[in-house]
PyMOL CGO cylinders between C-alpha atoms (Angstrom):
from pymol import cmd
from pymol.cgo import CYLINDER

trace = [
    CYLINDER, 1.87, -12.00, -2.48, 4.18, -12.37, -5.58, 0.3, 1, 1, 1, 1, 1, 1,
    CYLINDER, 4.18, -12.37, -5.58, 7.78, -11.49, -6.17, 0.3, 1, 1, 1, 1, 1, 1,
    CYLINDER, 7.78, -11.49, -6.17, 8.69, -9.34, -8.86, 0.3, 1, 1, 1, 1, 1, 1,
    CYLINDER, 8.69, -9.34, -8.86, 11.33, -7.69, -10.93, 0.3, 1, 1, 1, 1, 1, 1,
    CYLINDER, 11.33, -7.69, -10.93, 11.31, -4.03, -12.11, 0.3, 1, 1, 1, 1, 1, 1,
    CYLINDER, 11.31, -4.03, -12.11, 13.48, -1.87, -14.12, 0.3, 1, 1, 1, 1, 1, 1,
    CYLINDER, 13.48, -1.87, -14.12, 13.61, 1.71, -14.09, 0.3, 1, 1, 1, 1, 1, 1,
    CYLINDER, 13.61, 1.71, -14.09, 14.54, 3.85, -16.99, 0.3, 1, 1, 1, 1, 1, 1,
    CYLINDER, 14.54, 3.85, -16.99, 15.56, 7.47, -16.17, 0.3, 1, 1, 1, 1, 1, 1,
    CYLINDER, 15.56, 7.47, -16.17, 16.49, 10.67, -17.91, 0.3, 1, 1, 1, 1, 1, 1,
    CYLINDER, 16.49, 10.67, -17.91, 20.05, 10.63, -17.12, 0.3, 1, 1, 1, 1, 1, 1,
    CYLINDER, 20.05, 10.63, -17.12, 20.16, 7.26, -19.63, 0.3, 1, 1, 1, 1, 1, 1,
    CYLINDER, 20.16, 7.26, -19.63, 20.84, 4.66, -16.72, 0.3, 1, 1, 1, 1, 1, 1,
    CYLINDER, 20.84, 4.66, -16.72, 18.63, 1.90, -15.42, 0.3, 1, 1, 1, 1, 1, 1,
    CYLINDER, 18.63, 1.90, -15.42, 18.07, 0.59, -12.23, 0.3, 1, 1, 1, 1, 1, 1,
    CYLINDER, 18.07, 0.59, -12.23, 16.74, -2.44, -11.24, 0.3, 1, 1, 1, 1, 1, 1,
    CYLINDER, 16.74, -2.44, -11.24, 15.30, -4.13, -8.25, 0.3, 1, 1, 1, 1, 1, 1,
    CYLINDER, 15.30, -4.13, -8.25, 13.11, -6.34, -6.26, 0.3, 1, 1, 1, 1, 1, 1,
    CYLINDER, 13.11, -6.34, -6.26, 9.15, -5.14, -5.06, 0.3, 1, 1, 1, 1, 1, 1,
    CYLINDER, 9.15, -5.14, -5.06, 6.22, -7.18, -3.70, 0.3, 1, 1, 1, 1, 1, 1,
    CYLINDER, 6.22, -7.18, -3.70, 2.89, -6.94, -4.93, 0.3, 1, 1, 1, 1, 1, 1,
    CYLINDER, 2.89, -6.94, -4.93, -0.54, -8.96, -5.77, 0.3, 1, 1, 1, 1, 1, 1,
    CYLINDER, -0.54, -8.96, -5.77, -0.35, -8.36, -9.44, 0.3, 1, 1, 1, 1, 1, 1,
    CYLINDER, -0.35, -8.36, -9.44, 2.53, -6.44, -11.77, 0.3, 1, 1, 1, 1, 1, 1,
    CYLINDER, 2.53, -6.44, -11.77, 0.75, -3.78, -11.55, 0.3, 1, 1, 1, 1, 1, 1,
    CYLINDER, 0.75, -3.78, -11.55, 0.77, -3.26, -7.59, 0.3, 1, 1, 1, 1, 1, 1,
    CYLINDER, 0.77, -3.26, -7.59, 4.39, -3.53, -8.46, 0.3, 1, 1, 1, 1, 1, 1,
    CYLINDER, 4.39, -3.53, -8.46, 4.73, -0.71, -10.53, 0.3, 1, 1, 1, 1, 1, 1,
    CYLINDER, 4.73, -0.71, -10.53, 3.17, 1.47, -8.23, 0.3, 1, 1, 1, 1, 1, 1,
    CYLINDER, 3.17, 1.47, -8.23, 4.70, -0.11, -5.16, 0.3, 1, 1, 1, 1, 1, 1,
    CYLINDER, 4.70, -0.11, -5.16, 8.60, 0.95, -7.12, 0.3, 1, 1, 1, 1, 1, 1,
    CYLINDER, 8.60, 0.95, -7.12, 7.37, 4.24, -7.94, 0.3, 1, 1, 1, 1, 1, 1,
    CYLINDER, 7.37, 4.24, -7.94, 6.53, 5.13, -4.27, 0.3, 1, 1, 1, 1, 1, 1,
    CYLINDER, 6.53, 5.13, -4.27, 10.23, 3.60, -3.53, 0.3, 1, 1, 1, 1, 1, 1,
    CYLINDER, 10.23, 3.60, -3.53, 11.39, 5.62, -6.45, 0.3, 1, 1, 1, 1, 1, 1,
    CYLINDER, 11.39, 5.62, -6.45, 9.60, 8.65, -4.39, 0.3, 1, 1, 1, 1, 1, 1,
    CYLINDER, 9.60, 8.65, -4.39, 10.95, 8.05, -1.22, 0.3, 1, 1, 1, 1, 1, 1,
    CYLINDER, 10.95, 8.05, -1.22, 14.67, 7.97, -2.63, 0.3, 1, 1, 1, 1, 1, 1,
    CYLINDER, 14.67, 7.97, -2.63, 13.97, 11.44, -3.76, 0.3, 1, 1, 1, 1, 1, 1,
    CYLINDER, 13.97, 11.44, -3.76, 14.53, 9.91, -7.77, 0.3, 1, 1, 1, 1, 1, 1,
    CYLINDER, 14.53, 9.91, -7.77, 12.22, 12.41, -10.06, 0.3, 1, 1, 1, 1, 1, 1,
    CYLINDER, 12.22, 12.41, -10.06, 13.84, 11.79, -13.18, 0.3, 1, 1, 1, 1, 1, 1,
    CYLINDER, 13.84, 11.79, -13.18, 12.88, 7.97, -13.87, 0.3, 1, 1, 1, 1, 1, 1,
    CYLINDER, 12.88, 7.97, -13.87, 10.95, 7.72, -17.19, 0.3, 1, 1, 1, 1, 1, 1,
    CYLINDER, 10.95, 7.72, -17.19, 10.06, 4.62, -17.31, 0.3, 1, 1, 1, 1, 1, 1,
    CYLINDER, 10.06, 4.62, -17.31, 8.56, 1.66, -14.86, 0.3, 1, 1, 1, 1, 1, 1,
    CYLINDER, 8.56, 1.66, -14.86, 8.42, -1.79, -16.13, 0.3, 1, 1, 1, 1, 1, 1,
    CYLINDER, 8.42, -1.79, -16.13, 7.92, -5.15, -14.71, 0.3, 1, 1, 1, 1, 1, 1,
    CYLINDER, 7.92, -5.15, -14.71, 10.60, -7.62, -15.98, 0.3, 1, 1, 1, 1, 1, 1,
    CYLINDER, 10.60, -7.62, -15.98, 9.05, -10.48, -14.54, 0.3, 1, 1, 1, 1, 1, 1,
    CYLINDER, 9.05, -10.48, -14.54, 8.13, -12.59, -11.63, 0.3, 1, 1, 1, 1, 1, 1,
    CYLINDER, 8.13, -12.59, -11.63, 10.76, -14.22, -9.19, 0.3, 1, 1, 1, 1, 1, 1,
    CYLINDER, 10.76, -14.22, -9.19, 10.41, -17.07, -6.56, 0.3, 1, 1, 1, 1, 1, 1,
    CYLINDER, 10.41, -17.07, -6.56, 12.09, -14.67, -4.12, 0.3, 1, 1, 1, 1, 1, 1,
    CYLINDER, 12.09, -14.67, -4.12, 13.51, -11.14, -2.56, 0.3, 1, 1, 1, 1, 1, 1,
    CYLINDER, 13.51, -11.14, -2.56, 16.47, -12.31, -3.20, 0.3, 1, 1, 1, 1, 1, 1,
    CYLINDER, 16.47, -12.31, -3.20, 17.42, -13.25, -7.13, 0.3, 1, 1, 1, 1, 1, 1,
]
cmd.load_cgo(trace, "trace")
C-alpha cells in the first residue's frame, strides 16, 4: 500500500485536497472519487494525484 496526495477541482472554482491509500495512483483516484461520493460532492471536475507521501499524515 502507498500513500498519496489528491486534489480535487470542482465547479464552484475551489479545490480540495487530501490524503487516500491505494496500490497505484490510479486506485487513488478512484478510491477519492468514492470519498468524493460518500460526502454527497457531485460537482468536482477534476481528480488528480499530486504525488506520493511517506504517510496519512503530511
Amino acid at each position: 500500500m502507498a500513500f498519496f496526495k489528491v486534489k480535487v477541482s470542482r465547479e464552484c472554482n475551489t479545490t480540495r485536497t487530501f490524503n487516500v491509500v491505494g496500490n497505484r495512483p490510479q486506485e487513488a483516484i478512484q478510491a477519492a472519487a468514492l470519498q468524493l461520493r460518500d460526502e454527497g460532492v457531485a460537482d468536482a471536475v477534476a481528480i488528480a494525484v499530486v504525488g506520493q507521501i511517506s504517510s496519512l499524515r503530511e
